[in-house]
C-alpha positions as CSV (number, residue, x, y, z in Angstrom):
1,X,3.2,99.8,-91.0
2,X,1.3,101.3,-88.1
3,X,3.8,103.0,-85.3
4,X,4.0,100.2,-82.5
5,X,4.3,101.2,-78.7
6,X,7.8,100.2,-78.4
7,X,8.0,101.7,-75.4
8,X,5.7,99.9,-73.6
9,X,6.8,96.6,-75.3
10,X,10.4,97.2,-73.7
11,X,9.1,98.1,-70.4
12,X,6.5,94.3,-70.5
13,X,10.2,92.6,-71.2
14,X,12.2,94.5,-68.3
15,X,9.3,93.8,-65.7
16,X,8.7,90.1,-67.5
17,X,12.6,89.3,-67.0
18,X,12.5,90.9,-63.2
19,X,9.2,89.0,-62.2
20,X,10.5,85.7,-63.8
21,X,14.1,85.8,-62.1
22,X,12.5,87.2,-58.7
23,X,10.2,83.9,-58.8
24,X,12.6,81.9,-59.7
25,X,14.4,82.7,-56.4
26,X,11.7,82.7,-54.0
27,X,9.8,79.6,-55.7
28,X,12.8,77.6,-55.8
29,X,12.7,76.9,-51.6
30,X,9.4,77.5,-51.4
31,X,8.6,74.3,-54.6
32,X,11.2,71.8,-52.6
33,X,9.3,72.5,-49.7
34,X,5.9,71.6,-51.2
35,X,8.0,68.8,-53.2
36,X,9.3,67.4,-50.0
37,X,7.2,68.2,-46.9
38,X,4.4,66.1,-45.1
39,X,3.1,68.9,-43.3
40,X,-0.6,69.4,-42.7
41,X,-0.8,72.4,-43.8
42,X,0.8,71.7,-47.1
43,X,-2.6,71.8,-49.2
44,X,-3.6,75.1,-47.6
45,X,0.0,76.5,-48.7
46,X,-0.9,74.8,-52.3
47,X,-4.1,76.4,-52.7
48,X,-2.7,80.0,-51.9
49,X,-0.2,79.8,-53.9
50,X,-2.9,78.2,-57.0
51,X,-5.6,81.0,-56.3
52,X,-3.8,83.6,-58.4
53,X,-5.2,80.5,-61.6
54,X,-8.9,81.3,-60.8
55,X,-9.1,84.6,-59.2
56,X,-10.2,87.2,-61.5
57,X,-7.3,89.5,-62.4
58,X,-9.3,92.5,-61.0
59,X,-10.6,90.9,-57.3
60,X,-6.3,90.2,-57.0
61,X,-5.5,93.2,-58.6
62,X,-8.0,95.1,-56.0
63,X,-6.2,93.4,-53.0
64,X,-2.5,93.7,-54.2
65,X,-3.9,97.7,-54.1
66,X,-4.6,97.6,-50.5
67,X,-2.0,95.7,-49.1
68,X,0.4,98.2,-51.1
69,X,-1.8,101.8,-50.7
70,X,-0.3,104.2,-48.4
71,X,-2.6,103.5,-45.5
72,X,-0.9,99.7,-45.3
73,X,1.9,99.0,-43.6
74,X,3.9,98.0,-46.2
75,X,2.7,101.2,-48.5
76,X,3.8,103.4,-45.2
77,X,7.0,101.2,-45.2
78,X,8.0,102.1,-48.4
79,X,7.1,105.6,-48.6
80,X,9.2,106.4,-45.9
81,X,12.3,104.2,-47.1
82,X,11.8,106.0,-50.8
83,X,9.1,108.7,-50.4
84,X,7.6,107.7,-53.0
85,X,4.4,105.1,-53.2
86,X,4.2,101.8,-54.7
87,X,1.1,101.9,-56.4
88,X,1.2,103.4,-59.8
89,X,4.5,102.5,-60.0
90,X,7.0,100.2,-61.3
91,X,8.6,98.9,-58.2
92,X,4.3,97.8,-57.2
93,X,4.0,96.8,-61.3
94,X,6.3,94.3,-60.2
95,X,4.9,93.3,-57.0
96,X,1.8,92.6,-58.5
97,X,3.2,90.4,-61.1
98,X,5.2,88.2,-58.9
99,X,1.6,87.6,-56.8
100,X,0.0,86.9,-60.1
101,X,2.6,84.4,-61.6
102,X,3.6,83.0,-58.6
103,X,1.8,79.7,-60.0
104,X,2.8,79.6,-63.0
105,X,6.5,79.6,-61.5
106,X,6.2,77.6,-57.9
107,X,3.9,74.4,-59.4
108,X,6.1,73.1,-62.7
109,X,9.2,73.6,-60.4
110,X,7.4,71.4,-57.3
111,X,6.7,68.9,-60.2
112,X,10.1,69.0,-61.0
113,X,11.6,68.1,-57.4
114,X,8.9,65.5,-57.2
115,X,11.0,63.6,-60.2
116,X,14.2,63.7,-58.1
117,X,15.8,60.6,-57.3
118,X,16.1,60.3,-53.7
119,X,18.2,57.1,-54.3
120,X,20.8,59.4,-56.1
121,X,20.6,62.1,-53.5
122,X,21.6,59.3,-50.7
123,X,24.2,58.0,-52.7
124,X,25.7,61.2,-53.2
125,X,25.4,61.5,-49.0
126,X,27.1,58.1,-48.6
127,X,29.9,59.7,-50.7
128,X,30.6,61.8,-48.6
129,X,28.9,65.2,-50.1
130,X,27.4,67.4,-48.1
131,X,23.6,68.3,-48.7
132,X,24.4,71.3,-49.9
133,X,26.6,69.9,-52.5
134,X,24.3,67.1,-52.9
135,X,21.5,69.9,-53.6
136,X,23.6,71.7,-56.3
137,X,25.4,68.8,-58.0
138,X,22.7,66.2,-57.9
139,X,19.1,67.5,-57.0
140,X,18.9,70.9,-59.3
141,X,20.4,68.9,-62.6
142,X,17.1,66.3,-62.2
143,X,15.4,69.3,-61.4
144,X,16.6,71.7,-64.0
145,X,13.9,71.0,-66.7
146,X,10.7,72.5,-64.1
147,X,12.9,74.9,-62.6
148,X,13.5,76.3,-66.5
149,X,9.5,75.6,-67.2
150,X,9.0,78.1,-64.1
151,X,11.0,80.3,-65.0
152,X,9.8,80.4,-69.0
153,X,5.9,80.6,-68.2
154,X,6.2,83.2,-65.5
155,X,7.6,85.1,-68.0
156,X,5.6,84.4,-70.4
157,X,2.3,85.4,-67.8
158,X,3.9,88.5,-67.4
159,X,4.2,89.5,-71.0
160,X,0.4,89.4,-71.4
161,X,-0.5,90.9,-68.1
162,X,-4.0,93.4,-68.0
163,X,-6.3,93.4,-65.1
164,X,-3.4,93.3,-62.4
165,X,-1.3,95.5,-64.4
166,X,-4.1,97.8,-65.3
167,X,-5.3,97.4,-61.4
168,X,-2.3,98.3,-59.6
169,X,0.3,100.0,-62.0
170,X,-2.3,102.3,-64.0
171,X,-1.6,103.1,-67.3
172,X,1.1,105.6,-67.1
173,X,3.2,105.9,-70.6
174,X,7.4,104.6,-69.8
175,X,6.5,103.7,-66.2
176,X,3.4,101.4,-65.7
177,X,2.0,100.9,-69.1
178,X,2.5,97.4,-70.4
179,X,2.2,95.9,-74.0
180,X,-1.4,94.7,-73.1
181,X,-2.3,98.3,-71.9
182,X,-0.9,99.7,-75.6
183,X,-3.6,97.3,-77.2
184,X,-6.7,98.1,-75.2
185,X,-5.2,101.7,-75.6
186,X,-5.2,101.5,-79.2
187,X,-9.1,99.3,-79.9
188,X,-10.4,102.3,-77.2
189,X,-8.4,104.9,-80.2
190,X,-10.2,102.4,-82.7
191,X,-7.0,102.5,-83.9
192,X,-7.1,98.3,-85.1
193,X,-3.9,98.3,-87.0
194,X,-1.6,99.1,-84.3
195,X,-3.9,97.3,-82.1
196,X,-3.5,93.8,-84.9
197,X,0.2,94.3,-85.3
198,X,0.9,94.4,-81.6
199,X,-1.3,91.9,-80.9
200,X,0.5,89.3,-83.7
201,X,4.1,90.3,-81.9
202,X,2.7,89.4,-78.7
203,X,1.1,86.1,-80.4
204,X,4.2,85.0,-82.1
205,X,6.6,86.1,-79.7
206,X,4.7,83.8,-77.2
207,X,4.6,80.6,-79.5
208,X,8.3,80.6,-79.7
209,X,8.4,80.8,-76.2
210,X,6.2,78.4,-75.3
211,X,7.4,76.0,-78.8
212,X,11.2,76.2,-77.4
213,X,10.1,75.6,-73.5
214,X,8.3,71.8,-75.2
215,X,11.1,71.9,-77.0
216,X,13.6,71.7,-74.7
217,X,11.5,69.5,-72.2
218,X,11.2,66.3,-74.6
219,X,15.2,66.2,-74.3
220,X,16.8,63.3,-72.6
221,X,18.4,64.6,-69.6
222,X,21.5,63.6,-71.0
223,X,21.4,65.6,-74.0
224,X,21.6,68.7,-71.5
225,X,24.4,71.1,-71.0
226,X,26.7,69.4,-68.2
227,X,25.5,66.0,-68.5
């Protein structure tokens, strides 16, 4: 069996797990928002948040880049907190890949605090639970199912990251090299072994995913943990 990059396929699930868990905290306000706001400017927040879907991966990759380099403010920012810069590195790896699957996160969770009842919510309120209370014991549970499809598919974008990756992080081996980088690595090597088996861990390893996220979605809600 050819020797796999399992280096580079540990560092994809590290900066797959931190991209999926930092999205799922900053999508989470910024879905119920989009879920629940009238505001004009509502479809202009939509469409930046969708562009990352159509953008090539380079044209973001390019601009993540600037707005990270050391002439930026945040590149200068961080450089003098760390001295250190973020591009070519895994702290702007993971940057990048929170702009790129912010999508993939922030829309199946917005679809999924569009399904809330608000009748329930205002029950809950006539109860006498607070909103907060009324957020964690009442809204999340309905919402649960597209918080845990975000969550699930901006890891799985992650795992098969290039252009961005490639873009921003460069292809340094242990810090910025990811799983997709080992591939083209190894067709550039015409090495097509490696390059076939990594490729069918990638491919199966993102079926199950995917296959247990359906999975788990065609559930009653009552058949989940807590109900």
């Amino acid at each position: 069996m050819p020797s796999i990059d399992w280096q580079s396929i540990a560092l994809t699930v590290r900066l797959s797990l931190i991209t999926a868990a930092i999205l799922l905290g900053l999508g989470l306000p910024l879905a119920l928002w989009l879920a629940r706001t009238r505001h004009p400017l509502r479809p202009m927040i939509e469409a930046v948040v969708a562009l990352p879907l159509i953008l090539p991966p380079t044209v973001l990759g390019f601009y993540v880049l600037l707005m990270l380099g050391p002439r930026s403010p945040i590149g200068q920012f961080y450089e003098t907190l760390t001295g250190t810069l973020l591009p070519f590195s895994f702290p702007g790896l993971v940057v990048a890949s929170v702009l790129f699957s912010l999508p993939f996160a922030v829309q199946p969770m917005t679809a999924g605090f569009r399904g809330v009842s608000r009748e329930l919510e205002e029950a809950a309120w006539c109860l006498g639970h607070s909103r907060w209370s009324t957020f964690w014991r009442v809204t999340i549970p309905q919402a649960r199912a597209g918080l845990l499809a975000g969550f699930v598919l901006a890891f799985a974008h992650t795992l098969g990251e290039f252009g961005v990756a490639l873009m921003v992080g460069g292809n340094i081996a242990g810090v910025t090299r990811t799983v997709s980088i080992s591939i083209y690595d190894s067709v550039q090597a015409m090495d097509y072994a490696t390059a076939g088996w990594t490729s069918a861990l990638l491919l199966a390893s993102s079926f199950v995913i995917l296959a247990g996220l359906y999975y788990l979605q065609r559930k009653p809600l009552s058949a989940w943990p807590g109900n």
